[in-house]
N, C-alpha and C positions, 0 to 999 in steps of 0.2 A: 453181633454178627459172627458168623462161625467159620471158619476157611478151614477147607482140604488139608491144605499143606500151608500153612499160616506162613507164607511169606508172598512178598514182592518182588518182582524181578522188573527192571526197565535196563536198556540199554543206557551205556554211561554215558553223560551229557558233554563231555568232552567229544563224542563223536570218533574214539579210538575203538568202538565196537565191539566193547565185551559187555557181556551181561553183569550188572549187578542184581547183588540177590542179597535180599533185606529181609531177616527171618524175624517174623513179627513172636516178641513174646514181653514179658516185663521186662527182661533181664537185655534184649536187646532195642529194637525201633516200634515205635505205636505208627500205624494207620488210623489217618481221619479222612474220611470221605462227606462232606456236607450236602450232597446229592449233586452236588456241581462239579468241586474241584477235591483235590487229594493234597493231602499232608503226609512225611514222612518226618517221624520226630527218633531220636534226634541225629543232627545233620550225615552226610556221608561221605566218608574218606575212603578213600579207593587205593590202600597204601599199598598193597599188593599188585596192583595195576604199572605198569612204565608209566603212567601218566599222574598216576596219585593226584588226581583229581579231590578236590574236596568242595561240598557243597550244599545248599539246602533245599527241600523241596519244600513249600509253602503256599498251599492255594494253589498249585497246579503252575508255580511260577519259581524258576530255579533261581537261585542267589551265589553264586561264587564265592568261596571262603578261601580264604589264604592257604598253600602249604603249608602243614607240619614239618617241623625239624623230626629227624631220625629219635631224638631221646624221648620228644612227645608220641610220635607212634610208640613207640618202645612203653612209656608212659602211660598212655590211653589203652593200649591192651590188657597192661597190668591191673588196672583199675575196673577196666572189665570182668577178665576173669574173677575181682575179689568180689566184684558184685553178686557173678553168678553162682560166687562158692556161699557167700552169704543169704543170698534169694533161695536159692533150692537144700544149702541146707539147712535153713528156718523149717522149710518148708515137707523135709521128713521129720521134724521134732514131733 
C-alpha cells in the first residue's frame, strides 16, 4: 500500500490535544491495517509532550506503558538516530 505522505497522525490518547504524528518508514513505526483494526508498531512515547504519554496501539485498542526516565528518552533517541545512520547508510552503498 502506498501513502502520500507516509505517516499517521491521531490525536494523543492522553486526551492533552496535540497531534501525534508517526512517520511511517523502516527506520521509524510500521502500520498494520487488517481491514478492521490498525496497528502502530513500535509503541509511542510522546517525550516532547508535557504529558509524555507512552503507549501502544494494537488492534485499534490502546495499552498504557509506563513513563520513561529522562536517561531512556536520552537513550531511545540515541539508538534511533544509530539506526537511521545505519539503515540509510547501507542503503547509499
Amino acid at each position: 500500500m502506498a501513502s502520500e505522505y507516509c505517516t499517521a497522525i491521531h490525536k494523543c490518547v492522553c486526551g492533552c490535544g496535540y497531534e501525534v504524528v508517526t512517520p511511517l518508514s523502516p527506520t521509524d513505526w510500521e502500520l498494520t491495517f487488517n481491514g478492521k483494526t490498525v496497528s502502530l508498531d513500535p509503541s509511542i512515547g510522546n517525550w516532547s509532550f508535557e504529558c509524555q504519554s507512552h503507549y501502544f496501539i494494537a488492534r485499534s485498542k490502546i495499552r498504557f506503558a509506563r513513563r520513561w526516565k529522562d536517561w531512556e528518552i536520552k537513550e531511545g533517541r540515541k539508538e534511533d538516530t544509530e539506526n537511521k545512520k545505519d539503515y540509510f547508510g547501507k542503503k547509499e552503498e
